[in-house]
C-alpha atoms as a printed R data frame, in Angstrom:
    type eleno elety resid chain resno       x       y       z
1   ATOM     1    CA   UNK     A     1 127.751  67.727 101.468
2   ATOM     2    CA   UNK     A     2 126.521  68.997  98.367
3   ATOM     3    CA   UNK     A     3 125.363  73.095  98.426
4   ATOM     4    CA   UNK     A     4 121.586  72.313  97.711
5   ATOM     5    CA   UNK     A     5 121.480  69.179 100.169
6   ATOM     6    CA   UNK     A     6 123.232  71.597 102.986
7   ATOM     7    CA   UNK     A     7 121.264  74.587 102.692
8   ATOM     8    CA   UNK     A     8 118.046  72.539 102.799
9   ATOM     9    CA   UNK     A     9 119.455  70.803 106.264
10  ATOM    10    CA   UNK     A    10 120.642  74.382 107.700
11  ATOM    11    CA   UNK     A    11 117.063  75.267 106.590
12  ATOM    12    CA   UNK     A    12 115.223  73.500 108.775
13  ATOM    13    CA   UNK     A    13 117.124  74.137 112.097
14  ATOM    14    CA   UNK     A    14 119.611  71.073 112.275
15  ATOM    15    CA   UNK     A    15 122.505  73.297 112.017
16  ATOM    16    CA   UNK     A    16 121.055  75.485 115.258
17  ATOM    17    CA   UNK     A    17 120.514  72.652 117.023
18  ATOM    18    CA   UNK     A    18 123.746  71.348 116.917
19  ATOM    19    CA   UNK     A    19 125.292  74.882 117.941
20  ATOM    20    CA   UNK     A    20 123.532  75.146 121.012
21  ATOM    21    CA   UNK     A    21 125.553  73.911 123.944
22  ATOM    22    CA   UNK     A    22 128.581  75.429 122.639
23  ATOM    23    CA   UNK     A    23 126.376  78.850 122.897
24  ATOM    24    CA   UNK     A    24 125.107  77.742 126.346
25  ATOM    25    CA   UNK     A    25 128.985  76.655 127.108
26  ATOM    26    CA   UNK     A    26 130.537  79.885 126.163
27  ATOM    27    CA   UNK     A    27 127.792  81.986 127.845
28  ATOM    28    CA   UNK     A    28 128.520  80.251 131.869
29  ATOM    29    CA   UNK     A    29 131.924  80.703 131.097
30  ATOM    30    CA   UNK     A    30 131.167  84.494 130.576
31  ATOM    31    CA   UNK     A    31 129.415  84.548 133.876
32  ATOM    32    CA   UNK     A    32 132.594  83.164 135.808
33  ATOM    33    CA   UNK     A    33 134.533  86.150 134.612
34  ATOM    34    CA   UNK     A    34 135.288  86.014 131.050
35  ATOM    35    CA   UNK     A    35 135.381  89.544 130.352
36  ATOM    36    CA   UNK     A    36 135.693  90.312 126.739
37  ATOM    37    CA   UNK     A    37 133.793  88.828 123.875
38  ATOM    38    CA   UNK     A    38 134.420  89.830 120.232
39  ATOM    39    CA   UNK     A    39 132.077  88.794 116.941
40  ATOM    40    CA   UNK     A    40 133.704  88.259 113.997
41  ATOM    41    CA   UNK     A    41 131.502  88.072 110.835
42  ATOM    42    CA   UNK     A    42 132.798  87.274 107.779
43  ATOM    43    CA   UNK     A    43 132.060  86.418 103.943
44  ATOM    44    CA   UNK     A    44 133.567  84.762 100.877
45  ATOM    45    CA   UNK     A    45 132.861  84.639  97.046
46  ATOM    46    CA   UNK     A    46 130.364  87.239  96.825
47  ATOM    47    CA   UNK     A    47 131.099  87.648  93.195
48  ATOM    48    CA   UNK     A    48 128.509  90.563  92.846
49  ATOM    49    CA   UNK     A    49 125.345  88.928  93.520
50  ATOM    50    CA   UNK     A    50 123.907  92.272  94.959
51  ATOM    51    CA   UNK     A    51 119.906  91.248  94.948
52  ATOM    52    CA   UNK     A    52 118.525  87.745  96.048
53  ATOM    53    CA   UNK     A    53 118.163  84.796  93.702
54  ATOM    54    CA   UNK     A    54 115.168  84.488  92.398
55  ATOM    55    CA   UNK     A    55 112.266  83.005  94.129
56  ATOM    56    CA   UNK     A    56 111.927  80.235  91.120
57  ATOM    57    CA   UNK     A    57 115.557  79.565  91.431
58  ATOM    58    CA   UNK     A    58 115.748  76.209  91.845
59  ATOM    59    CA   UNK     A    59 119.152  75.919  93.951
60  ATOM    60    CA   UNK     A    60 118.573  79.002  96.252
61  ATOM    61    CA   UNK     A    61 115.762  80.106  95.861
62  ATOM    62    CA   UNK     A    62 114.719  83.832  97.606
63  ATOM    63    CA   UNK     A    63 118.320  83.592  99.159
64  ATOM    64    CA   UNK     A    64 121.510  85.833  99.595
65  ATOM    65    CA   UNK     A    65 120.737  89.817  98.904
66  ATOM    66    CA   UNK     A    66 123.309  92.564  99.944
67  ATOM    67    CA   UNK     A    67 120.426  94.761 101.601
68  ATOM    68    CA   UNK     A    68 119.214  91.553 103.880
69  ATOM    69    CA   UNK     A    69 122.869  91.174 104.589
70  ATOM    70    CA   UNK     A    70 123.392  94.497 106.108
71  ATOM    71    CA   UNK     A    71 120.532  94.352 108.150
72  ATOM    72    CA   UNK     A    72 121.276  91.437 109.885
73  ATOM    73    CA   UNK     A    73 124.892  92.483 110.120
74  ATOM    74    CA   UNK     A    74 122.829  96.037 111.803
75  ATOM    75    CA   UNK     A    75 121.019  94.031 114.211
76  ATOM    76    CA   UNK     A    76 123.946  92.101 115.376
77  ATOM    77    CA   UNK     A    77 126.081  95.169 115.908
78  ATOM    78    CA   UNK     A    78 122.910  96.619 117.655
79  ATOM    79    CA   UNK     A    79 123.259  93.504 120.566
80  ATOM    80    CA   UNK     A    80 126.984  93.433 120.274
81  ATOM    81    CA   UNK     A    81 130.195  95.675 121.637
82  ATOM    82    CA   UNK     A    82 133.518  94.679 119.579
83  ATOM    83    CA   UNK     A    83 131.863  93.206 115.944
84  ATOM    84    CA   UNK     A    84 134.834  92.870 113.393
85  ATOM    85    CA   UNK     A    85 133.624  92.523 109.737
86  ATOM    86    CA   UNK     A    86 135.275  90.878 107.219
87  ATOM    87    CA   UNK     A    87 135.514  89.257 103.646
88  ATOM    88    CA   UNK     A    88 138.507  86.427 101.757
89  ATOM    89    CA   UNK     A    89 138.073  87.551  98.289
90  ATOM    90    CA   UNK     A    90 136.362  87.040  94.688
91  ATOM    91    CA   UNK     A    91 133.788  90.128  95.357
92  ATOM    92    CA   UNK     A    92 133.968  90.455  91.074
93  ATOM    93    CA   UNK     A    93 132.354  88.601  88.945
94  ATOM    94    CA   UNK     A    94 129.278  86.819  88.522
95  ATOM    95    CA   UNK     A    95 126.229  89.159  87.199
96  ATOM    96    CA   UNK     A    96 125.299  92.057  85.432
97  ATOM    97    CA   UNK     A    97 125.736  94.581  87.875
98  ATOM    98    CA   UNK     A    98 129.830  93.842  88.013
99  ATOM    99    CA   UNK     A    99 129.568  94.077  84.073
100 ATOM   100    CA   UNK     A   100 127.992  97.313  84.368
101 ATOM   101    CA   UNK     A   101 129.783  99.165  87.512
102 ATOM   102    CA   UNK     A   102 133.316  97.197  87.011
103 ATOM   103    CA   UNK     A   103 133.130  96.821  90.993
104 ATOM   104    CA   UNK     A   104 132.319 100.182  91.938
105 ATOM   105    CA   UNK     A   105 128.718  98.810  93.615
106 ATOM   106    CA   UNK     A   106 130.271  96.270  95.604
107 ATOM   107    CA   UNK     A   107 132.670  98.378  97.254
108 ATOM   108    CA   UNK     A   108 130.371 101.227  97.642
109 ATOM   109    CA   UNK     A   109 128.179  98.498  99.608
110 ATOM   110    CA   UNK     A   110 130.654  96.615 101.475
111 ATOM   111    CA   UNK     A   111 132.074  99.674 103.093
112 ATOM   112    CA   UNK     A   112 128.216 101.018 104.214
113 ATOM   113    CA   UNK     A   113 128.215  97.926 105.905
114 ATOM   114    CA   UNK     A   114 131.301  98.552 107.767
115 ATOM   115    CA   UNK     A   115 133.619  95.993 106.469
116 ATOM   116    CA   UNK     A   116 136.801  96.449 108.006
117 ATOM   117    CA   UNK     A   117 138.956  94.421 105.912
118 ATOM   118    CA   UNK     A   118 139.324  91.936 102.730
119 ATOM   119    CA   UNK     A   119 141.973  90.247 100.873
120 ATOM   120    CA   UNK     A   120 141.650  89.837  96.959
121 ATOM   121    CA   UNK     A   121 140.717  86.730  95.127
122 ATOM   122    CA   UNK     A   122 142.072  85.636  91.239
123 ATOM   123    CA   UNK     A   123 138.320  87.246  89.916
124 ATOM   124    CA   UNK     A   124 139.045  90.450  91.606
125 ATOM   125    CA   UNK     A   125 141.608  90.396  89.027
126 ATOM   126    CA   UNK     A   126 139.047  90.038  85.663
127 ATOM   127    CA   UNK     A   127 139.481  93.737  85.480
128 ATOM   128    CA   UNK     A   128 142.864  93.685  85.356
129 ATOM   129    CA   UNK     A   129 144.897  95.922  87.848
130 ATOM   130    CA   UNK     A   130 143.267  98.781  86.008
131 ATOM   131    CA   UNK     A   131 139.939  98.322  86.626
132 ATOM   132    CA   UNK     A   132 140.623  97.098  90.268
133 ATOM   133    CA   UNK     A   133 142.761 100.184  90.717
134 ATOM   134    CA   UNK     A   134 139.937 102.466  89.357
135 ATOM   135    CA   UNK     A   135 137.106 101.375  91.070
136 ATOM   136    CA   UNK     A   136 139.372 101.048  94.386
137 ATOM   137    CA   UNK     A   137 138.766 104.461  95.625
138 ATOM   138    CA   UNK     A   138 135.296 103.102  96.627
139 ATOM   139    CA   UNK     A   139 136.583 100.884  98.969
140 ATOM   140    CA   UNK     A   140 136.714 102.047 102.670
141 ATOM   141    CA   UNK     A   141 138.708  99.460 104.014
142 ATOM   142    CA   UNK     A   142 141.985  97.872 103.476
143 ATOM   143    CA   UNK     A   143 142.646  95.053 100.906
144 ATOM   144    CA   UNK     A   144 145.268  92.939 102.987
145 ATOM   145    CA   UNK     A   145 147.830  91.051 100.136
146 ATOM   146    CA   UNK     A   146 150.701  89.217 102.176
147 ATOM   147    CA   UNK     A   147 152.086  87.090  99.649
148 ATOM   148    CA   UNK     A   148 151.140  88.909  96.756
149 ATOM   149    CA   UNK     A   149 154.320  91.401  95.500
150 ATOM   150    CA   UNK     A   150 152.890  94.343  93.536
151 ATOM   151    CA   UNK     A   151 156.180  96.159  93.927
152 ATOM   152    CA   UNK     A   152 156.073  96.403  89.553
153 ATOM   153    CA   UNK     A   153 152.695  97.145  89.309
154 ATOM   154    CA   UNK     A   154 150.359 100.219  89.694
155 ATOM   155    CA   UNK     A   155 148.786  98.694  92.412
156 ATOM   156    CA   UNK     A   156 152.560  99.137  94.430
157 ATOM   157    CA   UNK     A   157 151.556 100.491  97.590
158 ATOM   158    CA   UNK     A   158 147.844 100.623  97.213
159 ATOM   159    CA   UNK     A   159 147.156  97.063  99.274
160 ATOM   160    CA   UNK     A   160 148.925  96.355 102.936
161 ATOM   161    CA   UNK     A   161 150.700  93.137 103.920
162 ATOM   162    CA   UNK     A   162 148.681  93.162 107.842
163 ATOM   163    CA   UNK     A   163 146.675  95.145 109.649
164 ATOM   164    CA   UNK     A   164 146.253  95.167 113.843
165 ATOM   165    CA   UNK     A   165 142.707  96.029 114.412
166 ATOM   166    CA   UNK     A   166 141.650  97.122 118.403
167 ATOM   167    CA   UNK     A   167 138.549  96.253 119.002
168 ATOM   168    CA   UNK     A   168 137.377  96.853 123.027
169 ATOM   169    CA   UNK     A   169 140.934  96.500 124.038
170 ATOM   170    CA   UNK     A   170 141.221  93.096 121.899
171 ATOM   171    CA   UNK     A   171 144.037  93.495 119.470
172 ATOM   172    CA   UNK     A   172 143.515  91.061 116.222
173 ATOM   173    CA   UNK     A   173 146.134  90.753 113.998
174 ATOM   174    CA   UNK     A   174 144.820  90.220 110.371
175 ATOM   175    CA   UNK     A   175 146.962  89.066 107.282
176 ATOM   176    CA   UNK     A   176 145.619  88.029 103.598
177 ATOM   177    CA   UNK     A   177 147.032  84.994 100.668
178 ATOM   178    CA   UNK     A   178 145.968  84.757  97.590
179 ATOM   179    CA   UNK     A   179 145.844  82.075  95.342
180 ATOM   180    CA   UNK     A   180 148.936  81.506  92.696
181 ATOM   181    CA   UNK     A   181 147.094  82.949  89.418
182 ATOM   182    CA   UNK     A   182 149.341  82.044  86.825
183 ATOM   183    CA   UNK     A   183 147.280  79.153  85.027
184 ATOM   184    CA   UNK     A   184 143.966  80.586  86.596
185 ATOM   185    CA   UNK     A   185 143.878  84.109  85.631
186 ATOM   186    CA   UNK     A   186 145.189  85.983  81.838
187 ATOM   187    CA   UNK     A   187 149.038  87.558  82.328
188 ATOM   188    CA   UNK     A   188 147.582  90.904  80.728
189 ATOM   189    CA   UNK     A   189 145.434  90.968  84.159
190 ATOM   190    CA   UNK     A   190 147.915  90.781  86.791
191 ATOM   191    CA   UNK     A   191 150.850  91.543  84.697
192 ATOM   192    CA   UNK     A   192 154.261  91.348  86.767
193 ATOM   193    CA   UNK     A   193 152.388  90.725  89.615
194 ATOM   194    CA   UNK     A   194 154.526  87.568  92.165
195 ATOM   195    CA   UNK     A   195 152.891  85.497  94.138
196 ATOM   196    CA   UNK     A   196 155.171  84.244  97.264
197 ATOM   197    CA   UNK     A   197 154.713  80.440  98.712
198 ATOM   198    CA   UNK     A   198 151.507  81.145 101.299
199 ATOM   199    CA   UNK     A   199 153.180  78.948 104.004
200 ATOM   200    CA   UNK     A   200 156.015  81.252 104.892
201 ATOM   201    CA   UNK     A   201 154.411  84.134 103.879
202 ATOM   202    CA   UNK     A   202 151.622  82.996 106.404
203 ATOM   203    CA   UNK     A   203 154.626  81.267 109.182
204 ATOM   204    CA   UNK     A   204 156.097  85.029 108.754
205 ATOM   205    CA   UNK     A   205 153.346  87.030 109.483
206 ATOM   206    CA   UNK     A   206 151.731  85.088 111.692
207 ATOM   207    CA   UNK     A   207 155.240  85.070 114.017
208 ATOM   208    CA   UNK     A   208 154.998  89.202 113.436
209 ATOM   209    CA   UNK     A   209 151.906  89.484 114.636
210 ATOM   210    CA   UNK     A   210 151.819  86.834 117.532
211 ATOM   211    CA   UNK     A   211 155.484  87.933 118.831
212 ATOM   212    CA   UNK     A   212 155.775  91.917 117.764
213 ATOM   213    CA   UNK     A   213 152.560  92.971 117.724
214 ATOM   214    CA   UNK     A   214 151.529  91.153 120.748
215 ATOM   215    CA   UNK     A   215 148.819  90.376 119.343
216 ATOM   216    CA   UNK     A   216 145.309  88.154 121.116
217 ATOM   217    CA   UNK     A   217 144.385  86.905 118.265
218 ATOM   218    CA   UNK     A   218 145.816  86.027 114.682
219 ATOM   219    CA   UNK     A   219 143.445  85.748 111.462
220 ATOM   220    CA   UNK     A   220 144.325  84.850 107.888
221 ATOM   221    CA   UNK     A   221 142.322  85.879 105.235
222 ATOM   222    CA   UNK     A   222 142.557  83.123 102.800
223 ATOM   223    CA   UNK     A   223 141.739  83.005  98.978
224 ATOM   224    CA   UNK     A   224 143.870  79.524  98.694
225 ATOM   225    CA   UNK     A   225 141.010  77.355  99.088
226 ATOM   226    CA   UNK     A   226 139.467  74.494 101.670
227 ATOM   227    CA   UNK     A   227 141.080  71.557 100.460
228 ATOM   228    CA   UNK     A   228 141.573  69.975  96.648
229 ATOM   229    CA   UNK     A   229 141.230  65.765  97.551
230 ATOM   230    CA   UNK     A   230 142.194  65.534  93.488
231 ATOM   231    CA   UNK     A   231 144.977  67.486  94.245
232 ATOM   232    CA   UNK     A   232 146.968  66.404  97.734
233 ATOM   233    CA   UNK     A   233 150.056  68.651  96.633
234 ATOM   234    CA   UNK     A   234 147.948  71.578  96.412
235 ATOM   235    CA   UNK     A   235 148.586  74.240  99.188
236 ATOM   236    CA   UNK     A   236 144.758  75.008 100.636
237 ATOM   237    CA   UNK     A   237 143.466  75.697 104.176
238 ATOM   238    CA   UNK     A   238 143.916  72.605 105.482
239 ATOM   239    CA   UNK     A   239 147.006  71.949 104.767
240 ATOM   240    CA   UNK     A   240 148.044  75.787 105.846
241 ATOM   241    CA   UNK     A   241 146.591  75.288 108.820
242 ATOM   242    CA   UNK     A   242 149.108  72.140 109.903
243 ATOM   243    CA   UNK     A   243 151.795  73.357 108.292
244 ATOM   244    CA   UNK     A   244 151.914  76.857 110.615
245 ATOM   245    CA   UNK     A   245 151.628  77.697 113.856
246 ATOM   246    CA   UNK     A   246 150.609  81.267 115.586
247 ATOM   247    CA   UNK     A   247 147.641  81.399 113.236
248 ATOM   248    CA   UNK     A   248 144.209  81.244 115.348
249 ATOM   249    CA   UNK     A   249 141.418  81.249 112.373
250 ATOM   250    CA   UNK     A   250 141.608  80.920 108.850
251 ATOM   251    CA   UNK     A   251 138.298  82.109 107.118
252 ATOM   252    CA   UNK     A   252 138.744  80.950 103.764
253 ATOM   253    CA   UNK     A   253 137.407  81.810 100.426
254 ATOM   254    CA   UNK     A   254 137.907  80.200  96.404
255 ATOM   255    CA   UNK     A   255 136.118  76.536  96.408
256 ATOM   256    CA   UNK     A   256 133.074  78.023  97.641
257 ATOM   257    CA   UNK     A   257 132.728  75.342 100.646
258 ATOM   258    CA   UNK     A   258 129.664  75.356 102.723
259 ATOM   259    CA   UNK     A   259 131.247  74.474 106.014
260 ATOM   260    CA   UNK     A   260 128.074  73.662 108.542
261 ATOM   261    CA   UNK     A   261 130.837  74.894 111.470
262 ATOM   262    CA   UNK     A   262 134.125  75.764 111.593
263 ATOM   263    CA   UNK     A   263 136.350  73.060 111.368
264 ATOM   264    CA   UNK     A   264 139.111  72.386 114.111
265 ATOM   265    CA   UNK     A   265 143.058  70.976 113.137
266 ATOM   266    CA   UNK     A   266 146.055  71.043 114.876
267 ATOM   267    CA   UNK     A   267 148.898  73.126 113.908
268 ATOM   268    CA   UNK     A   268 152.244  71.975 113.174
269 ATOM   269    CA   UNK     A   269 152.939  72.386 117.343
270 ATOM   270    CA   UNK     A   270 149.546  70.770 118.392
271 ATOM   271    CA   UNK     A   271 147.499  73.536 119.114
272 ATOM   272    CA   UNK     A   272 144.085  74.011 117.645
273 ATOM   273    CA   UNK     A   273 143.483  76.486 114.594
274 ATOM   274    CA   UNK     A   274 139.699  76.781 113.289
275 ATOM   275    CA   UNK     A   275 139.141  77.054 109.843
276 ATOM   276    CA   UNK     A   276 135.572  78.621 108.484
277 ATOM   277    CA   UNK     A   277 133.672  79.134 104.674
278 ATOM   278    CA   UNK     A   278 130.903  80.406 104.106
279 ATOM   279    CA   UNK     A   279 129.886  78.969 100.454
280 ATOM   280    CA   UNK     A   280 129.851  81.549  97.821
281 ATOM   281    CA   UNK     A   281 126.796  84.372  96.645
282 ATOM   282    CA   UNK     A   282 126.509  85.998  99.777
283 ATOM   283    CA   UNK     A   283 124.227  82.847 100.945
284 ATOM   284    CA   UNK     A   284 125.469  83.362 104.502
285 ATOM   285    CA   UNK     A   285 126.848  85.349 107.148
286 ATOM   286    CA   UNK     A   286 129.577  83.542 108.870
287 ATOM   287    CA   UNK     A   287 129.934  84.364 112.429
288 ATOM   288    CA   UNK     A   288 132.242  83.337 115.083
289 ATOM   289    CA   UNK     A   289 132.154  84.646 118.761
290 ATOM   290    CA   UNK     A   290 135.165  84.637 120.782
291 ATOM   291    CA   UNK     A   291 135.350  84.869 124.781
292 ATOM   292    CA   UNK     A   292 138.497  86.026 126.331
293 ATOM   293    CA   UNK     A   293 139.661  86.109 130.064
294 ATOM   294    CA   UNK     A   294 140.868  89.234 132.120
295 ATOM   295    CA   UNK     A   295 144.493  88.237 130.120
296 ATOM   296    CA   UNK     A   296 143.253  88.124 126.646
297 ATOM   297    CA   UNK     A   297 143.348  84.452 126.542
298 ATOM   298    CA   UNK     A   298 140.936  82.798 125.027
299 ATOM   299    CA   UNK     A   299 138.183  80.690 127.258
300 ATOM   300    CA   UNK     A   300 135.635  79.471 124.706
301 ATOM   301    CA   UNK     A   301 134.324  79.963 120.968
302 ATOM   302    CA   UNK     A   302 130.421  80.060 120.128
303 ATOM   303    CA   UNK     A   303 129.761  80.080 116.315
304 ATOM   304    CA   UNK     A   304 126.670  80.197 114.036
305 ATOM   305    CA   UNK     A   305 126.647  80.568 109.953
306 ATOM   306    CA   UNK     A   306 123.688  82.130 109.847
307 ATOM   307    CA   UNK     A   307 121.536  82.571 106.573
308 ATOM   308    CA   UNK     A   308 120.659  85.149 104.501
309 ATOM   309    CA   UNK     A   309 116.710  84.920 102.926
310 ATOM   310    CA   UNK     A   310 113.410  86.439 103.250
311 ATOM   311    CA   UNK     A   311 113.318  85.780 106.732
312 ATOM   312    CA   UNK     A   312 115.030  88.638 107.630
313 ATOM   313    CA   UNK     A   313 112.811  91.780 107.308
314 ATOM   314    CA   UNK     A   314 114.010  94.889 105.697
């Protein structure tokens, strides 16, 4: 579905609608004893578009707008225990403000709002390692690179390959790809940089978390992209999620997707893996709820992109 076509049907309540008796679903299960529930929320492809479009913008107009964003993200940590916060890359680039602060802003934003995690996307890169590296120090949370090696670089031990995040007695197991930037981003801004093959980084890490770990729950952070129909070869979401197995939920970032839901495959041993983007610009807050028994196994999944516009009151 084309972005203007989708926002205008998520607009007017279709999207809700259809979300409701997977809400009602996962809320009787959580009276017959479920007894954990975590909230991810996550974003994509900010690319520094700190205040609202425009109301005379004539794709989104009055949408998107970091400040609207943290309220909402407020509110729901206001109703909610165990909320887990987190973004798949490209927070560079895109207006004035990125020109002006190299980054600095964004980060100084993200982590007010509590992000928790992110993994970096080829325009985090437009700065080359030296401007990401400067403006890093803002950043109060991890940038997760698995299959980026910046062992020859001066950003060698500044990102982490995984994180294990506890959240209520929940352990989530988080890991990060990146997309192969030779071709897509200038050698003088990643310089010896190596990017690894995002299946077995992902089969790797996935199998660390899952088996080592002991991880509940396994989440990639992926700047690869949905899925490139002009391109079948191309390694993207889709195809990472059947190709793998241990992995729970991508939440993908790069072709700037509007996903209405979360989209379900089967992984390369038959077992369901949900994949989730959230469109570009800060337009919406993805959000996924997740409803475990009293062993950590998951009973049932609620989710709702919700929207970011005047709506929400500051």
């Amino acid at each position: 579905m084309k972005r203007k076509d989708f926002i205008k049907t998520i607009g007017g309540g279709a999207l809700a609608m259809s979300l409701i008796p997977n809400t009602l679903k996962a809320e009787i299960i959580n009276n017959f004893g479920t007894e954990k529930k975590l909230t991810i929320l996550h974003t994509n492809d900010q690319h520094s578009h700190i205040e609202p479009f425009d109301a005379s913008y004539t794709r989104n107009p009055n949408q998107g707008g970091f400040a609207r964003r943290a309220k909402l993200i407020s509110d729901i940590r206001a109703k909610e225990k165990n909320v887990l916060l987190l973004d798949s890359g490209d927070i560079f680039q895109g207006t004035p403000y990125f020109n002006m602060f190299g980054g600095e802003l964004e980060f100084k934003l993200m982590s007010m709002m509590g992000y928790e995690a992110s993994t970096m996307g080829n325009h985090d890169f437009d700065n080359g390692l030296e401007g990401f590296l400067k403006v890093l120090p803002n950043a109060k949370f991890p940038f997760i690179c698995s299959n980026y090696d910046f062992q020859n670089t001066i950003l060698d031990g500044r990102t982490i390959p995984y994180k294990v995040i506890n959240k209520g007695g929940i352990k989530v197991g988080l890991f990060g790809l990146g997309i192969e930037l030779k071709g897509l981003v200038g050698k003088k801004s990643y310089g010896e940089t190596v990017y690894n093959d995002p299946v077995e980084v992902a089969q790797h890490y996935s199998d660390f978390l899952r088996n080592q770990k002991h991880c509940d729950l396994v989440v990639c952070l992926s700047h690869i992209g949905y899925q490139y129909p002009d391109q079948p070869e191309k390694i993207c979401d889709v195809e990472l999620a059947k190709r793998t197995d241990n992995i729970d939920i991508i939440l993908g970032g790069h072709t700037h997707t509007f996903l209405p839901e979360p989209q379900v495959f089967r992984n390369r041993k038959n077992q369901k893996v949900l994949v989730n983007q959230v469109g570009w610009a800060g337009l919406l807050l993805g959000r996924i709820d997740f409803y475990f028994d009293s062993h950590h196994n998951v009973k049932n999944i609620a989710w709702n992109n919700q929207i970011i516009d005047d709506k929400i009151r500051i």
